[in-house]
VEXDO-741837 format. One line per 3 residues: number of its first residue (from 1); their letters; for each residue x, y, z of N, C-alpha, C, CB. Coordinates in Angstrom, 1 decimal, decimal comma. Glycine has a CB too. Layout:
BEGIN
NUM> A> X:Y:Z:X:Y:Z:X:Y:Z:X:Y:Z; ... $
END
This chain:
BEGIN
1> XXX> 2,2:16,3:8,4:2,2:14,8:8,2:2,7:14,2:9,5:3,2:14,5:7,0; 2,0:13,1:9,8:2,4:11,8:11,1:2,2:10,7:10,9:1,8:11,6:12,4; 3,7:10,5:11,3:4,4:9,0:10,8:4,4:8,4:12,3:6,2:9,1:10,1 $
4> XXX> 4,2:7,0:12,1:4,2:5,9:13,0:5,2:5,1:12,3:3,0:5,2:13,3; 6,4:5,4:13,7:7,4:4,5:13,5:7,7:3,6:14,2:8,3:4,9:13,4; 7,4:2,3:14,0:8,1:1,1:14,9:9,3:0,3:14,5:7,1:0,2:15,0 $
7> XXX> 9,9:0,3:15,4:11,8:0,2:15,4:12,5:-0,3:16,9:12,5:2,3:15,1; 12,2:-1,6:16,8:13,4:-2,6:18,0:14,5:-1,9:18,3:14,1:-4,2:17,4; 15,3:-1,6:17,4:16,4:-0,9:17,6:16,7:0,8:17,7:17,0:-1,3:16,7 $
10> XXX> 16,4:0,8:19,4:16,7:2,4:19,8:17,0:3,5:18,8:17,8:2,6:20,6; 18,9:3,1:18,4:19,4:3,8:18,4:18,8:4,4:16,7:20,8:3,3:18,9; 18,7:3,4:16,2:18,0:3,1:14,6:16,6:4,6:15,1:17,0:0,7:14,4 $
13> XXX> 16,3:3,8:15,4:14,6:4,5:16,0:14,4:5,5:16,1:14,1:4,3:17,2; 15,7:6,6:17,2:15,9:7,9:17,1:16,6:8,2:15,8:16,7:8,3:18,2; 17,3:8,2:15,5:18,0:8,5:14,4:16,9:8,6:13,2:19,3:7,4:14,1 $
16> XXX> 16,5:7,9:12,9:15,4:7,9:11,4:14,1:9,1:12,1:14,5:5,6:11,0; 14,0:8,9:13,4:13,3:9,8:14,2:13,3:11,3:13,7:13,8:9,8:15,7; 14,6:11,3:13,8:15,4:13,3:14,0:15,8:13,3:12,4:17,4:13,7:15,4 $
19> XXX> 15,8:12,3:11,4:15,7:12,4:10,0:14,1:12,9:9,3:16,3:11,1:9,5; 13,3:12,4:10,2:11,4:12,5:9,9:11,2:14,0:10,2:10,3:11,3:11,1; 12,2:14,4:11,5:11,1:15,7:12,0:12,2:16,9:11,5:10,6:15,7:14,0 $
22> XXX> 13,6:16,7:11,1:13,7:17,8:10,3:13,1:17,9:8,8:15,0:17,9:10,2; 12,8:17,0:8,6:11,2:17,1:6,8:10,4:17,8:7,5:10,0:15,1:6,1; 10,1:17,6:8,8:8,9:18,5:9,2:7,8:17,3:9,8:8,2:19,4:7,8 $
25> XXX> 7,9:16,0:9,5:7,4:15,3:10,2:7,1:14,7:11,1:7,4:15,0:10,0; 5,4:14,8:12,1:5,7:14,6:13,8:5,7:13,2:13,5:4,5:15,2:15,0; 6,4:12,2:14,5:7,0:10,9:14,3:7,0:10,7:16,0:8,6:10,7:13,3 $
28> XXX> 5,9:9,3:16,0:5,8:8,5:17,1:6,6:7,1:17,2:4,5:8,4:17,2; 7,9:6,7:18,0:8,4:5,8:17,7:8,2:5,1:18,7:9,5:5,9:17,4; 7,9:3,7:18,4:7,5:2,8:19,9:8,4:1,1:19,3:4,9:2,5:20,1 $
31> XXX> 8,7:0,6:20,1:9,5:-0,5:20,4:9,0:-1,9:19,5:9,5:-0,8:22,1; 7,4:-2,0:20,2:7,3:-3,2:19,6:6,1:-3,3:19,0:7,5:-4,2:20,4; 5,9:-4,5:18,4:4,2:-4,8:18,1:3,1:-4,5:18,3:3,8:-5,7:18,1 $
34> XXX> 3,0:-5,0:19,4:1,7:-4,8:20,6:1,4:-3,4:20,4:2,1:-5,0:22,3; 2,1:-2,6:21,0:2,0:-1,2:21,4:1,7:-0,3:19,9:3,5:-0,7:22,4; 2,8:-0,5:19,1:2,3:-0,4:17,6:0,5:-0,2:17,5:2,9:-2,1:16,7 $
37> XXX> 0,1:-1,5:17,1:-1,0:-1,9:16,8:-1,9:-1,1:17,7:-1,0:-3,3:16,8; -1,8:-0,8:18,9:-2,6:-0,2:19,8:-2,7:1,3:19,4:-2,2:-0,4:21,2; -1,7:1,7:19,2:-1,3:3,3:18,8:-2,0:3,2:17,3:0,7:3,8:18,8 $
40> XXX> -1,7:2,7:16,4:-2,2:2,6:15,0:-3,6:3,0:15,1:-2,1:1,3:14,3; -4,2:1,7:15,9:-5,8:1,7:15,7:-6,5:2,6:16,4:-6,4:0,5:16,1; -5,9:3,5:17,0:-6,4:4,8:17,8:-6,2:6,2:17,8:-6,2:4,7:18,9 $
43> XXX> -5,2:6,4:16,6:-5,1:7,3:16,0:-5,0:7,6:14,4:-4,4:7,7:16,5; -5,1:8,3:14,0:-4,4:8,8:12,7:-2,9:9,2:12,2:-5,0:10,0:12,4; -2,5:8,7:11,2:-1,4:9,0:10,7:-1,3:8,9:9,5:-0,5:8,5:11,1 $
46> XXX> -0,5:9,2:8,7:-0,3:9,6:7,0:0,6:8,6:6,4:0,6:11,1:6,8; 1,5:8,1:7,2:2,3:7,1:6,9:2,8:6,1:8,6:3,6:8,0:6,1; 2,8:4,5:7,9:3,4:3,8:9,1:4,7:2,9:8,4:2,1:2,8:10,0 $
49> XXX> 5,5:3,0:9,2:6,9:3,0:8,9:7,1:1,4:9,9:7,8:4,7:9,6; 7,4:0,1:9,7:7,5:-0,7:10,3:8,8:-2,1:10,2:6,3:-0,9:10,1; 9,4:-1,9:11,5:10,3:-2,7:11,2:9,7:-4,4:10,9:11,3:-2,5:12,3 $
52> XXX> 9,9:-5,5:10,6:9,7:-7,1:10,3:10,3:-7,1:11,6:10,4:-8,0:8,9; 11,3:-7,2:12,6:11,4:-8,1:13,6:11,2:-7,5:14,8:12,4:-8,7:13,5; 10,1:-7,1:15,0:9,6:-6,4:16,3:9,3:-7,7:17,6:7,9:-5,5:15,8 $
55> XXX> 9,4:-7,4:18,8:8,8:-8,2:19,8:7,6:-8,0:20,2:9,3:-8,2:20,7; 6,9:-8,8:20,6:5,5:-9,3:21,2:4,5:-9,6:19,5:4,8:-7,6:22,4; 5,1:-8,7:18,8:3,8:-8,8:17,7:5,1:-8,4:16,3:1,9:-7,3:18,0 $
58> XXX> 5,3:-9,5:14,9:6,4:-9,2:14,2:5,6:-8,0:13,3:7,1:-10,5:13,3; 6,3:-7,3:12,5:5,7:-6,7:11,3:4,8:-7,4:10,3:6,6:-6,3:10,5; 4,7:-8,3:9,9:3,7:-8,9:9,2:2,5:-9,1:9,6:4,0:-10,0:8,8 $
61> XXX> 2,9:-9,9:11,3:1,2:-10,2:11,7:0,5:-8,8:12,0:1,0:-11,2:13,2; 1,9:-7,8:12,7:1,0:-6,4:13,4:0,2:-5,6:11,9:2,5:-4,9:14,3; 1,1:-5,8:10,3:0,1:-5,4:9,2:-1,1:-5,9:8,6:0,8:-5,3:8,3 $
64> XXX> -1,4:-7,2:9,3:-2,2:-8,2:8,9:-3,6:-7,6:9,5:-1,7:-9,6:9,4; -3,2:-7,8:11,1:-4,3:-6,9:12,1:-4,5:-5,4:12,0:-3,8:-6,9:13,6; -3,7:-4,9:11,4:-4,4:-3,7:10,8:-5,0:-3,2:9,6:-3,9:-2,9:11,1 $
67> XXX> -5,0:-4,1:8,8:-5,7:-4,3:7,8:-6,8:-4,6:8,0:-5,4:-4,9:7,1; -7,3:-6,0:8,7:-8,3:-6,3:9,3:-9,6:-5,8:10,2:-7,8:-6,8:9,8; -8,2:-4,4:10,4:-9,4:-3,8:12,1:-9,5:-2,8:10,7:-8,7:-3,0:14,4 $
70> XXX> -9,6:-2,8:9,4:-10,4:-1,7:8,6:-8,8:-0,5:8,5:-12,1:-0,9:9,8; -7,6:-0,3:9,2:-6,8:0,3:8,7:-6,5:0,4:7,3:-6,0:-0,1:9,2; -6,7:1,4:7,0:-6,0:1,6:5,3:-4,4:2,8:5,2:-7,6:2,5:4,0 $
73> XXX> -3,5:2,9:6,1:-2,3:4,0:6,5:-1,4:3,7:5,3:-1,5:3,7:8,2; -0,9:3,6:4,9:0,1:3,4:3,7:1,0:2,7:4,7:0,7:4,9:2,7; 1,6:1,9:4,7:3,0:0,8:5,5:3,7:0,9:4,9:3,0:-0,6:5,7 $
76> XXX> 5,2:1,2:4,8:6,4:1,1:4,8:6,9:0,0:5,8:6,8:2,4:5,0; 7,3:-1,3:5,1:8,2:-1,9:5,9:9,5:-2,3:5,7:7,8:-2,7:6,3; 10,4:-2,6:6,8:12,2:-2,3:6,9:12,1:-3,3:7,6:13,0:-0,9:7,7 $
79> XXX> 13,4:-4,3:6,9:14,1:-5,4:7,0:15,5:-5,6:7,1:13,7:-5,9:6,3; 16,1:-6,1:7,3:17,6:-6,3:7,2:17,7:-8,0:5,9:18,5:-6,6:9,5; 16,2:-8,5:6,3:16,1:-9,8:5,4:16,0:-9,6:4,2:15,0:-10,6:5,6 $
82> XXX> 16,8:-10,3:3,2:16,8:-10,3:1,9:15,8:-10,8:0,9:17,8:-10,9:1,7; 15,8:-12,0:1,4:14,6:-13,3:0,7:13,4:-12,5:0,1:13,9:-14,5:2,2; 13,2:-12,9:-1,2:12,5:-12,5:-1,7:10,8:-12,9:-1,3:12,9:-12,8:-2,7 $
85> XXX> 10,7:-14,2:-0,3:10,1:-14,6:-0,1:9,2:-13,8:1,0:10,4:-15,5:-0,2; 10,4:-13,2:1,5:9,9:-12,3:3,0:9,2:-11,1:2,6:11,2:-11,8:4,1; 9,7:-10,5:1,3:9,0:-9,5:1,2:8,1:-9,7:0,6:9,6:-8,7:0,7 $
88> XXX> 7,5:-10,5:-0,4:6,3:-11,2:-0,9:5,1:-10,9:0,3:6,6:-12,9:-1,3; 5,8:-11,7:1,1:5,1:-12,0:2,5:4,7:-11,2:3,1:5,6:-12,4:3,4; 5,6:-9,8:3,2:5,1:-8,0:3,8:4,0:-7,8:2,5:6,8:-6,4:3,7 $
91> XXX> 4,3:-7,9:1,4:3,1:-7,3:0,6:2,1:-8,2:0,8:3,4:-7,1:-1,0; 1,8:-9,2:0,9:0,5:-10,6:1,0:0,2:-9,9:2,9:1,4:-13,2:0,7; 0,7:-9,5:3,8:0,2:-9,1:5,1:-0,6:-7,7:4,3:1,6:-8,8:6,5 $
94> XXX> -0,6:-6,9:3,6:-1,0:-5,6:3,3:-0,2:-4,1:3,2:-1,8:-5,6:4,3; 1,1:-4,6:3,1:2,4:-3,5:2,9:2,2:-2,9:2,0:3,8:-4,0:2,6; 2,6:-1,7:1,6:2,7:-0,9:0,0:4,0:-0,7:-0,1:2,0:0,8:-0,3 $
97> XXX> 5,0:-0,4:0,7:5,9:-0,5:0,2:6,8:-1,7:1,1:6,4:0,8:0,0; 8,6:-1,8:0,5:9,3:-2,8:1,4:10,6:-2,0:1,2:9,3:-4,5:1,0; 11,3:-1,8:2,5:12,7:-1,4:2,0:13,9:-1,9:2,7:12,9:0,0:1,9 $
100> XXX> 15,0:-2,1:2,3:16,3:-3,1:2,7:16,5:-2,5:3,8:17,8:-3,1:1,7; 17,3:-3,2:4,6:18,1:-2,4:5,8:19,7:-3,0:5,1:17,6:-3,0:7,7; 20,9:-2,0:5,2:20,9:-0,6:5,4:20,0:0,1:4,3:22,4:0,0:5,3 $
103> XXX> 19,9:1,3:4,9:19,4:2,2:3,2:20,1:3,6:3,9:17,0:2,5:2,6; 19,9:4,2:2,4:20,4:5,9:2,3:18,8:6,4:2,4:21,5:6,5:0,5; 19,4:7,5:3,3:18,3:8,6:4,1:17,6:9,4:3,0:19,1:9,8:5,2 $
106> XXX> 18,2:9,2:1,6:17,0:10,2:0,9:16,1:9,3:-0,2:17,8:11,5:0,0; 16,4:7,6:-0,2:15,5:6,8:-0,6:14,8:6,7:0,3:15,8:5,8:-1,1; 15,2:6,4:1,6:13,5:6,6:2,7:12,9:7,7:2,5:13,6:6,8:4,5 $
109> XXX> 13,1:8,9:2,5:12,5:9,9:2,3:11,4:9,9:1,5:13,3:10,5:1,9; 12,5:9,7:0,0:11,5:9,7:-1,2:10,8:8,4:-1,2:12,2:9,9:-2,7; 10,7:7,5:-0,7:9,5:6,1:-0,8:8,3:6,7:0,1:10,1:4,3:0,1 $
112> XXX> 9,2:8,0:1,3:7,7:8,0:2,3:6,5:9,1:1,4:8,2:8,9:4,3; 7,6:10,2:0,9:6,6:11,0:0,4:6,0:10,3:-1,4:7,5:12,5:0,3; 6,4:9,1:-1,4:5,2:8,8:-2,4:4,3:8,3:-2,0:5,4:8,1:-3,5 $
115> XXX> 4,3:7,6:-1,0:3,7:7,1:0,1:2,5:8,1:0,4:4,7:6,8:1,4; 2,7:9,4:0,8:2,0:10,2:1,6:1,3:10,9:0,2:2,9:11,2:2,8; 2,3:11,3:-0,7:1,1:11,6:-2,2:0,6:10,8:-2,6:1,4:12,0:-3,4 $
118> XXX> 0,4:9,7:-2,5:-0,2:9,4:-3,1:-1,8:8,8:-2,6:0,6:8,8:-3,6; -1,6:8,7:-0,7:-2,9:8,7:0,2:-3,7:9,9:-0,1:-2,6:8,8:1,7; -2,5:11,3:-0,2:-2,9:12,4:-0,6:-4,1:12,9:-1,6:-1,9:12,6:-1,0 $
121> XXX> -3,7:12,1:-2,7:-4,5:12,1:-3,9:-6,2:11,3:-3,4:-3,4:11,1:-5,3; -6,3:10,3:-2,8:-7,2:9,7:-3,0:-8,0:10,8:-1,8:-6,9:8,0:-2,8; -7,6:11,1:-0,8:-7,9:11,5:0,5:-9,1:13,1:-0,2:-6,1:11,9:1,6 $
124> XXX> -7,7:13,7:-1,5:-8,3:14,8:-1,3:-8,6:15,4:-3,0:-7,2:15,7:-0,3; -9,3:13,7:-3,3:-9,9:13,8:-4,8:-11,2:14,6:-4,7:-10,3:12,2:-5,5; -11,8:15,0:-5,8:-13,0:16,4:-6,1:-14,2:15,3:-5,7:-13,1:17,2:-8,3 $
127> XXX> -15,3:15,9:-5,1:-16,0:15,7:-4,3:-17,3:14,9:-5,1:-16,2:17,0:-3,6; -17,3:13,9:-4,5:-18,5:13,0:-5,2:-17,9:12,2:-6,7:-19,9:14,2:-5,8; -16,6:12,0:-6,9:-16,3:11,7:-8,3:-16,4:10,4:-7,7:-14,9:12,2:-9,2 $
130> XXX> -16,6:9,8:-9,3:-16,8:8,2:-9,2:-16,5:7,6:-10,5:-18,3:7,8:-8,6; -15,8:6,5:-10,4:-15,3:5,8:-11,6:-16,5:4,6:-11,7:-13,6:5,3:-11,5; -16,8:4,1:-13,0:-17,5:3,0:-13,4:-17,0:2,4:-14,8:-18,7:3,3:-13,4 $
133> XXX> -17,3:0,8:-14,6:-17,3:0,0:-15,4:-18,1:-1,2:-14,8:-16,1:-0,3:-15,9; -19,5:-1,3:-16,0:-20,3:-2,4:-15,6:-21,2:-2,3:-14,2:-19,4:-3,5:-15,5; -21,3:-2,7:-13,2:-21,6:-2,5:-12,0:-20,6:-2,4:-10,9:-22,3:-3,4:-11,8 $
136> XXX> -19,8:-2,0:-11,2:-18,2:-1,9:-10,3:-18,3:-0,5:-10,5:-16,5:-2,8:-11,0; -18,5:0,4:-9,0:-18,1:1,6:-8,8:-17,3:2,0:-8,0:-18,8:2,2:-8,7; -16,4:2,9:-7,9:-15,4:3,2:-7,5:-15,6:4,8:-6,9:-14,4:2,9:-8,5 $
139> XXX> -15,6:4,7:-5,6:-15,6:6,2:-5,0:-14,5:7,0:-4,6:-16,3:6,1:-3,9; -14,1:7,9:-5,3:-12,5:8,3:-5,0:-12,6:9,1:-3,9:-11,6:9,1:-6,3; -13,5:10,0:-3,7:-13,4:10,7:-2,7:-13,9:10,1:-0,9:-14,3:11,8:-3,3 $
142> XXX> -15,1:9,0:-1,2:-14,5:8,5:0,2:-13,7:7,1:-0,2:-15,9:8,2:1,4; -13,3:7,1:-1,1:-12,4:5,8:-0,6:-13,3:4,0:-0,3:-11,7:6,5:1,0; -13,9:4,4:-1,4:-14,8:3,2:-1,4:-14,9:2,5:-2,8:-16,3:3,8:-1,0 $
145> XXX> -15,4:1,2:-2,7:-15,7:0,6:-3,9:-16,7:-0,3:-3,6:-14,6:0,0:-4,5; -17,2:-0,6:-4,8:-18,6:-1,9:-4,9:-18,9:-2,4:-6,1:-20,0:-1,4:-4,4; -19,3:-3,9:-6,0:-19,7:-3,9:-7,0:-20,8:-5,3:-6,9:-18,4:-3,9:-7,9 $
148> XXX> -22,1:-4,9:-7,8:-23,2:-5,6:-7,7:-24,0:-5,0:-6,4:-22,7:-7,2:-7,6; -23,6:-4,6:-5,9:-24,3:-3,5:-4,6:-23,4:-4,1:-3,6:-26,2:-3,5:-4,1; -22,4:-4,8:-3,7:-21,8:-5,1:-2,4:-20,2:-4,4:-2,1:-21,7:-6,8:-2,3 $
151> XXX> -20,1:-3,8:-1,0:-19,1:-3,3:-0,5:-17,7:-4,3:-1,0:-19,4:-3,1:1,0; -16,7:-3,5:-1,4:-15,3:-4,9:-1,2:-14,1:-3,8:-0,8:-14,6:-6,0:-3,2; -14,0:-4,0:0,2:-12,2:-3,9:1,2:-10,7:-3,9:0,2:-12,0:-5,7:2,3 $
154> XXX> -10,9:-2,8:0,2:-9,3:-2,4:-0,4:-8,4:-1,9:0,0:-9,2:-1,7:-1,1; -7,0:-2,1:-0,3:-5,7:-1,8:0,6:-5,8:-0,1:0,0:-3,7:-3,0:0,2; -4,8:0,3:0,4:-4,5:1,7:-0,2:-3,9:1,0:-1,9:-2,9:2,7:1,0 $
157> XXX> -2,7:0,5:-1,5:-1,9:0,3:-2,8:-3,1:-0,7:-4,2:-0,3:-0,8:-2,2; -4,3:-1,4:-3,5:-5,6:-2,2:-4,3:-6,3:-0,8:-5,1:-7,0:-3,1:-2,9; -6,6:-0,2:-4,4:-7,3:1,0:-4,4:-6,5:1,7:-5,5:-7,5:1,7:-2,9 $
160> XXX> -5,6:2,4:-5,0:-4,8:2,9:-6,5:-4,5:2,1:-7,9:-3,4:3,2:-6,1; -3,9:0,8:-7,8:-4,1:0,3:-9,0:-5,6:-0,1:-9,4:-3,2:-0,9:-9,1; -6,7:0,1:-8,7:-8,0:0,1:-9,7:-8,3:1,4:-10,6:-9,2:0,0:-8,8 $
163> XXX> -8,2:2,5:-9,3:-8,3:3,4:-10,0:-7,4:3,8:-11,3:-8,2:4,0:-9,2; -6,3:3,6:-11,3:-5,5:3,8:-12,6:-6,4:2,6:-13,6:-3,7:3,3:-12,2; -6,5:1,2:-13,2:-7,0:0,6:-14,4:-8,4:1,5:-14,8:-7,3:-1,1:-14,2 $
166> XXX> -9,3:2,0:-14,1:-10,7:2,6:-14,6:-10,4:3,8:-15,4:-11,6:3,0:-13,5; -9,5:4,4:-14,4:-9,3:6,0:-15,2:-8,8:5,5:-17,0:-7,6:7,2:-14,1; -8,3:4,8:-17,1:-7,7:4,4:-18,8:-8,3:2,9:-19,1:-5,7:4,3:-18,9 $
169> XXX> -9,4:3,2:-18,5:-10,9:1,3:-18,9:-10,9:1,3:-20,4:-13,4:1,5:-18,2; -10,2:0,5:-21,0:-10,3:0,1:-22,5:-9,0:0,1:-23,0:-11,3:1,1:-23,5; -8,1:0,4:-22,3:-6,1:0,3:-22,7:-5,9:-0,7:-22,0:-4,8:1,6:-22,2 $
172> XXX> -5,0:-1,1:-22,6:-3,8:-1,6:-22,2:-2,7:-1,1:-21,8:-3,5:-2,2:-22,9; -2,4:-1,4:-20,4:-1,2:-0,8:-19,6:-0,2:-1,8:-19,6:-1,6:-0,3:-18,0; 0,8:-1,8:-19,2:2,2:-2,7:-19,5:2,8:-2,2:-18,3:3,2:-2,4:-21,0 $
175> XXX> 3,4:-3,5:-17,4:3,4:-3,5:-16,1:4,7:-2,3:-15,8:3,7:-5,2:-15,6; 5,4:-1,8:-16,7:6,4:-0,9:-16,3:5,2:0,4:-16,1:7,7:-0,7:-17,6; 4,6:0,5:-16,7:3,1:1,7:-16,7:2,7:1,8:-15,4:1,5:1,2:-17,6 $
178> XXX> 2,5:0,4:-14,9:1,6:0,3:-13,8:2,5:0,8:-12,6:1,1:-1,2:-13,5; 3,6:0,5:-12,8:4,6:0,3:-11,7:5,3:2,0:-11,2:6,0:-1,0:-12,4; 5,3:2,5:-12,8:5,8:3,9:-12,6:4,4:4,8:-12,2:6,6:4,4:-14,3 $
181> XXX> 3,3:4,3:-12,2:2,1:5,2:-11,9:1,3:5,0:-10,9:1,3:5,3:-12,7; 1,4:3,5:-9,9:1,5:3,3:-8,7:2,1:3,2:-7,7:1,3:2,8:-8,6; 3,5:2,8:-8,3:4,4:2,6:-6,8:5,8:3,9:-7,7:5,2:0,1:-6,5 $
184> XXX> 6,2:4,3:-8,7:6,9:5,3:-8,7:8,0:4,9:-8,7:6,7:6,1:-7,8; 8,6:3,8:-9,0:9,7:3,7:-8,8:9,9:2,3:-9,3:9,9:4,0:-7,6; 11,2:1,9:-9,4:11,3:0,3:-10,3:10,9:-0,3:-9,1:13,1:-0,5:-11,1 $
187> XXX> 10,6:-1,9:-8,9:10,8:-2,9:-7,7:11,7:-4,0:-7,8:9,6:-3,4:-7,4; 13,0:-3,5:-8,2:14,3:-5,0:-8,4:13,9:-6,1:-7,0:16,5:-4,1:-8,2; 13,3:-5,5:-6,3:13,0:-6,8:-5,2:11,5:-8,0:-5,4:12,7:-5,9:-3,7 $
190> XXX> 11,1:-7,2:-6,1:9,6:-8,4:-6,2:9,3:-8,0:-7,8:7,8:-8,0:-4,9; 10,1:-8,2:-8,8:9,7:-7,7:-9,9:7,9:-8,3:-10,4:11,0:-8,0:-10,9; 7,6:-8,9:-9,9:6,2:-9,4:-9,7:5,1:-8,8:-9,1:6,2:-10,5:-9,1 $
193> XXX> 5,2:-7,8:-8,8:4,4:-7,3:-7,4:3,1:-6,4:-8,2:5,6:-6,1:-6,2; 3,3:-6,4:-9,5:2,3:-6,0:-10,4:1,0:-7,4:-10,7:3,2:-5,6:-11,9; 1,9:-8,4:-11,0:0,8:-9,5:-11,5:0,4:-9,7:-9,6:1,7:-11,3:-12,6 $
196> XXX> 1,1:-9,6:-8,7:0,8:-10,0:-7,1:-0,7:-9,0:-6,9:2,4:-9,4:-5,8; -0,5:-7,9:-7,2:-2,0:-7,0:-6,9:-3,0:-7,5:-7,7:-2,0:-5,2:-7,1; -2,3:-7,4:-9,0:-3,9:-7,8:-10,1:-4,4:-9,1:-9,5:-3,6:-8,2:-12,1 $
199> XXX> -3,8:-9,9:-9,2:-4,3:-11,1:-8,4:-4,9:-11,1:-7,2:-3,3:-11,8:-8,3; -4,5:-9,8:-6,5:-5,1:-9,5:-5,3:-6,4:-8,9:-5,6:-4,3:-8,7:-4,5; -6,8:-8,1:-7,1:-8,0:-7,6:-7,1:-8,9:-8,3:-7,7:-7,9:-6,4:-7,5 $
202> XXX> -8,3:-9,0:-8,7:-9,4:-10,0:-9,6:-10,1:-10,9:-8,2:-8,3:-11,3:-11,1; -9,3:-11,2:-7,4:-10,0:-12,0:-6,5:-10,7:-11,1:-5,6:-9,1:-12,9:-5,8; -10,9:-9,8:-5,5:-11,9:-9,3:-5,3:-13,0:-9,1:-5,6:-11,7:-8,7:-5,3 $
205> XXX> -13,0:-8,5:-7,1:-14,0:-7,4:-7,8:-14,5:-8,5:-8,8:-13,1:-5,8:-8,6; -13,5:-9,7:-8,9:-14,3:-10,9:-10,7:-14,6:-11,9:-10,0:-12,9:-11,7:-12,3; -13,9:-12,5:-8,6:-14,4:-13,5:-7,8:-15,9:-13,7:-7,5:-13,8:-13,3:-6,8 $
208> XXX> -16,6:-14,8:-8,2:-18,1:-14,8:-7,6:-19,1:-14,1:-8,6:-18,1:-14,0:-6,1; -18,3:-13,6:-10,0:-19,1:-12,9:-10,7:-19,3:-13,4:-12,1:-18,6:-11,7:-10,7; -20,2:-13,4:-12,9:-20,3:-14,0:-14,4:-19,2:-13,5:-15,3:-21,7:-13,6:-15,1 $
211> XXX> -19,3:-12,1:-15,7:-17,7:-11,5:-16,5:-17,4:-11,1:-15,7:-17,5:-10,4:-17,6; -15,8:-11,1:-16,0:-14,3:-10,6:-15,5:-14,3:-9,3:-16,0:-12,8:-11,5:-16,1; -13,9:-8,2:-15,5:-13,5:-7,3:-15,5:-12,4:-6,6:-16,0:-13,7:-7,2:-14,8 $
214> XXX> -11,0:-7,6:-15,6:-9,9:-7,3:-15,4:-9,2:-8,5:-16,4:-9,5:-7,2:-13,8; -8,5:-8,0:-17,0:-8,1:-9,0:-18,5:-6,1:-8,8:-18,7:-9,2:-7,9:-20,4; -6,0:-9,8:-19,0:-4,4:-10,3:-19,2:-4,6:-10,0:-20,8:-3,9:-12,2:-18,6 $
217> XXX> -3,4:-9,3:-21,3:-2,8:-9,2:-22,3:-1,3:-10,0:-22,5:-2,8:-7,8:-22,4; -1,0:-10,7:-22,9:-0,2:-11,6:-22,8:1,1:-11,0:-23,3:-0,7:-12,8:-23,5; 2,2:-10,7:-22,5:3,5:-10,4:-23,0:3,3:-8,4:-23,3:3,7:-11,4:-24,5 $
220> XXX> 2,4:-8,5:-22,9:2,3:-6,7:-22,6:1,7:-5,9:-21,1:1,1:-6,0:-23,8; 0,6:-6,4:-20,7:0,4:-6,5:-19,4:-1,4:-6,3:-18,7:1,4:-5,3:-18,9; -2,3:-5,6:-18,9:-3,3:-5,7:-18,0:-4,5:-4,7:-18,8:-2,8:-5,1:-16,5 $
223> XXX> -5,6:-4,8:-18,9:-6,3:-3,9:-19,2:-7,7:-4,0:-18,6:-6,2:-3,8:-20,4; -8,6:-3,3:-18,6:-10,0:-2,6:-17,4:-10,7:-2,8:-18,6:-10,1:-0,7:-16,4; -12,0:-3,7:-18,8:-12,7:-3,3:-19,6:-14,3:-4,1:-19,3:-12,0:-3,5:-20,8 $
226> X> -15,4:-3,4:-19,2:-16,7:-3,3:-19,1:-17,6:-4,4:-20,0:-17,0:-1,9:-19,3 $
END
């Protein structure tokens, strides 16, 4: 596994460094934005690890531009900011995950490696499978979707909550469902970050289309149906 770590603070920087590569992880740490974004878009990695107050380029805009240039890396980003609003903000740039500054070394851990299983899973799904509902297909093995014959751009974390709604198209899931089978974990920081994606995908995949796809169950949570 290679992690891209960007981290203003040296001493921070090494340290979470020599915590990555005794897991076994090779870990590239660079200072700021700029250089970030340059390194990202020219190599591969499994996971990117990003601090919010970088120089030349912050964490939001440097996740924004790599979303843009077609990046899909799973993002981890690290804040010392509380505001609910900021982290909203990391997930609306293209984040999957967000985590406090201080933290304990074995919740980074465990956020990176759900992080990396769960790229895992999509990366190294059985060959040619494909999910459908209606004219909305979903390609798990390259990591593709469409619908009406047109291509649509998905984050990593978009991409997994489709797939989960298709794989169970005709239930109803309930946002604790969603939350424990996409992100793995509670989110006491954006307890919204469920209705935040469905909102990110309906405006994908139902935007511009005669039927909706994707359906609100009121006081229970979300269901996929054709």
């Amino acid at each position: 596994m290679k992690i891209l770590l960007a981290e203003d603070d040296l001493r921070l920087g090494r340290a979470v460094r020599r915590v990555f590569e005794e897991e076994g992880y090779e870990t590239i740490v660079v200072s700021d934005g700029a250089q970030a974004l340059n390194i990202a878009t020219g190599a591969e990695f499994d996971v990117m690890v990003l601090d919010i107050m970088l120089p030349e380029l912050d964490g939001f805009e440097l996740c924004r531009r790599l979303r843009l240039d077609g990046v899909q890396t799973p993002v981890l980003m690290m804040t010392a900011r509380v505001e609910v609003e900021d982290r909203v903000k990391g997930l609306d740039a293209g984040a999957d995950d967000y985590m406090l500054k201080p933290f304990a070394v074995a919740e980074l851990l465990a956020r990176v490696r759900a992080l990396t299983r769960r790229s895992s899973k999509v990366n190294g799904a059985a060959s040619g499978q494909q999910l459908r509902a209606a004219d909305l297909v979903l390609d798990v093995t390259r990591h593709s979707a469409r619908r009406g014959g047109h291509d649509i751009e998905l984050t990593v974390k978009e991409f997994q909550l489709l797939e989960l709604l298709l794989r169970h198209q005709g239930e109803v899931l309930t946002r604790s469902q969603i939350l424990d089978q996409v992100w793995q974990y509670d989110r006491d920081f954006a307890s919204n970050v469920v209705d935040i994606y469905i909102h990110y995908l309906r405006n994908k995949i139902d935007k511009g289309f005669d039927k909706s796809l994707i359906h609100t169950v009121r006081g229970i949570g979300y269901s996929l149906r054709a």
